[in-house]
Backbone as CSV, one residue per row, in Angstrom:
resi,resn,N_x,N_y,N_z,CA_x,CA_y,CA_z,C_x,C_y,C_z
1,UNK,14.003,-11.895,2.103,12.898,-10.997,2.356,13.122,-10.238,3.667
2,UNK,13.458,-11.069,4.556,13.760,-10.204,6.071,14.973,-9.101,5.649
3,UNK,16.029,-9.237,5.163,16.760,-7.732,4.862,15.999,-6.884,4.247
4,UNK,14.921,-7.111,3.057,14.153,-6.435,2.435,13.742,-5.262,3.479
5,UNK,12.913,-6.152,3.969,12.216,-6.051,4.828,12.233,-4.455,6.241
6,UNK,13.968,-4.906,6.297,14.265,-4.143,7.509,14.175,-2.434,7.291
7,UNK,14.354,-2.296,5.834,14.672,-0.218,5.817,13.255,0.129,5.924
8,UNK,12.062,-1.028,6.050,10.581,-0.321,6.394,10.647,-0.574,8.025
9,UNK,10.801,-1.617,8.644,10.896,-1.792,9.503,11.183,-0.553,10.371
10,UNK,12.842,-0.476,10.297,13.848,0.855,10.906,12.883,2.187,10.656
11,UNK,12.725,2.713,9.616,12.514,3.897,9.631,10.630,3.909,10.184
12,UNK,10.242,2.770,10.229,8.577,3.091,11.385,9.507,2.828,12.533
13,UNK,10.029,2.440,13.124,10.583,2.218,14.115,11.674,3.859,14.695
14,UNK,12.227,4.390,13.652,12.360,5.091,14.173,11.803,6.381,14.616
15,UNK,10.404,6.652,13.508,9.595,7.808,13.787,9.072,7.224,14.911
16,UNK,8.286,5.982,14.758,7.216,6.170,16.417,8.305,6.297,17.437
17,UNK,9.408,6.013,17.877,10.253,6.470,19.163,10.589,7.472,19.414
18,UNK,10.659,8.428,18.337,11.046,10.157,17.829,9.830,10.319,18.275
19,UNK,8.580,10.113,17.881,7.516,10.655,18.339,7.149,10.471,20.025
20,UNK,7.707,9.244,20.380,6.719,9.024,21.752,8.114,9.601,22.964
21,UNK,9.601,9.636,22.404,10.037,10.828,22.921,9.847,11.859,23.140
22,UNK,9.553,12.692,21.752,9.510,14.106,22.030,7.967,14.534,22.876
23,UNK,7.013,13.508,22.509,5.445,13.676,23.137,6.009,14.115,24.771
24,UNK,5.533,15.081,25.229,5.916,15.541,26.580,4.988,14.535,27.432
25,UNK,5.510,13.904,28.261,5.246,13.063,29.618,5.045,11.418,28.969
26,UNK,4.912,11.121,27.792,4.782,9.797,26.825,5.330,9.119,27.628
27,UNK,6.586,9.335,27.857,7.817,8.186,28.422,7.471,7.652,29.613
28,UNK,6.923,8.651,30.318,6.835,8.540,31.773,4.888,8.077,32.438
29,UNK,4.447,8.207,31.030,3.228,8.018,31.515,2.463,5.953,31.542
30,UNK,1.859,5.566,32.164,1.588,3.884,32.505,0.373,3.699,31.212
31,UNK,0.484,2.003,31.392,-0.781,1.938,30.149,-2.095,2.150,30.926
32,UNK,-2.305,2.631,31.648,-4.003,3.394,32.508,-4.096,4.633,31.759
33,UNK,-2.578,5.248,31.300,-2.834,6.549,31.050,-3.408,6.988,29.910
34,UNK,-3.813,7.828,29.518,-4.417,8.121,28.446,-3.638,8.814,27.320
35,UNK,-2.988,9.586,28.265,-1.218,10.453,27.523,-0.563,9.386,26.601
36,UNK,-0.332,8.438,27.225,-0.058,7.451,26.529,-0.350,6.698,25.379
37,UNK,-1.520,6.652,25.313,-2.588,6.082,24.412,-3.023,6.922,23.405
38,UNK,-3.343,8.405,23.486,-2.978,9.148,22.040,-1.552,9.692,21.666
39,UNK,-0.433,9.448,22.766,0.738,9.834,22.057,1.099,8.517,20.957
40,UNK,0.598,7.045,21.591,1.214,6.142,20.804,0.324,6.007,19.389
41,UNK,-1.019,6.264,19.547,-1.345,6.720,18.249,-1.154,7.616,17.339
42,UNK,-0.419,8.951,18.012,-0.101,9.404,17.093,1.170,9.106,16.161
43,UNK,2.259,8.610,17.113,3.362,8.228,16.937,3.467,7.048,15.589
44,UNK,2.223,5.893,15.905,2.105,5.268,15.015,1.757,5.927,13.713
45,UNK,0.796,6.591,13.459,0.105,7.163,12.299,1.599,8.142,11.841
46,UNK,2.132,8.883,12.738,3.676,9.417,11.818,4.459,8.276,11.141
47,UNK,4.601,7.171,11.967,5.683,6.036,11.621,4.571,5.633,9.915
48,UNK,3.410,5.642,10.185,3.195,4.528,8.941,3.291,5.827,7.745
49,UNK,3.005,7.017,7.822,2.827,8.013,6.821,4.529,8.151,6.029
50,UNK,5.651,8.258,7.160,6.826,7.957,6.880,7.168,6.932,6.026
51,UNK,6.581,5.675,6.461,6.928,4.122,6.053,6.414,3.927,5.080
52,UNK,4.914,4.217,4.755,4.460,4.468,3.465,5.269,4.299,2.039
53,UNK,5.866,5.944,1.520,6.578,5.556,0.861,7.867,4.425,0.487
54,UNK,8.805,4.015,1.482,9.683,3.419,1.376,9.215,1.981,1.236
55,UNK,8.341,1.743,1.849,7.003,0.711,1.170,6.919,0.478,-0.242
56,UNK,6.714,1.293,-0.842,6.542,1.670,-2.022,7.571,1.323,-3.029
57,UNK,8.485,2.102,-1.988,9.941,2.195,-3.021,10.261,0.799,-3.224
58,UNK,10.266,-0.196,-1.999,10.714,-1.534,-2.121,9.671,-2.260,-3.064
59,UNK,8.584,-1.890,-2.912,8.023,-2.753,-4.031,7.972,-2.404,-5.673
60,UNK,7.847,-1.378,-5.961,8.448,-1.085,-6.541,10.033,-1.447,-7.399
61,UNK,10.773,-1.838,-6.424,12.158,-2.605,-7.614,11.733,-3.782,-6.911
62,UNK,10.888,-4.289,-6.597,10.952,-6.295,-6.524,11.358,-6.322,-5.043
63,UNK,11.538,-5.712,-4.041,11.934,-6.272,-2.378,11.026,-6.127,-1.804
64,UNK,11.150,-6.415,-0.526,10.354,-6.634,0.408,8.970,-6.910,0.936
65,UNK,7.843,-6.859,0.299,6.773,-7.755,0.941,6.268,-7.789,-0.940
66,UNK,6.828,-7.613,-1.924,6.646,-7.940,-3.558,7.448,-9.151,-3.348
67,UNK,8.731,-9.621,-2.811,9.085,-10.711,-2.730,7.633,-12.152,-2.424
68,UNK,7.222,-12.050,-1.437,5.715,-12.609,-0.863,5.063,-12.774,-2.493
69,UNK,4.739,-11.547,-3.103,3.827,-11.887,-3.673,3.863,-12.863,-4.876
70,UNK,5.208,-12.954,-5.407,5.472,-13.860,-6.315,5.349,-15.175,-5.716
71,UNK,5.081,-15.327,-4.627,4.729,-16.938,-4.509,2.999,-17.049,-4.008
72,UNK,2.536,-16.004,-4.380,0.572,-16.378,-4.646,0.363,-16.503,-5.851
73,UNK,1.244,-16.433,-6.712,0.458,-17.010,-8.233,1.134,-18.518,-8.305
């Protein structure tokens, strides 16, 4: 399940860092800041809209969190 797992992982992982890069001052701003705090929300909400599908895709052929579910019945 953890390899499953990882091509959702990677690709939220790589939009929110794409995002809280390119966000102008993100990098540089402290957690007091506020810059901070809607860049990382936005960053998140790109990563999950991205991740979404590939979500999908894995469950869809039987990987990654569909693995899980065959052991609740």
């Amino acid at each position: 399940m953890l390899a499953a797992d990882t091509l959702s992982i990677v690709t939220m992982e790589i939009v929110d860092n794409a995002v809280m890069a390119a966000w102008p001052g993100a990098m540089d701003a402290g957690l007091g800041d506020t810059r901070f705090w809607i860049a990382l929300v936005v960053a998140l909400a790109a990563a999950f809209v991205v991740a979404f599908p590939v979500n999908r895709w894995l469950i869809g052929r039987g990987r990654g969190h569909a693995l899980m579910h065959d052991h609740h019945h």
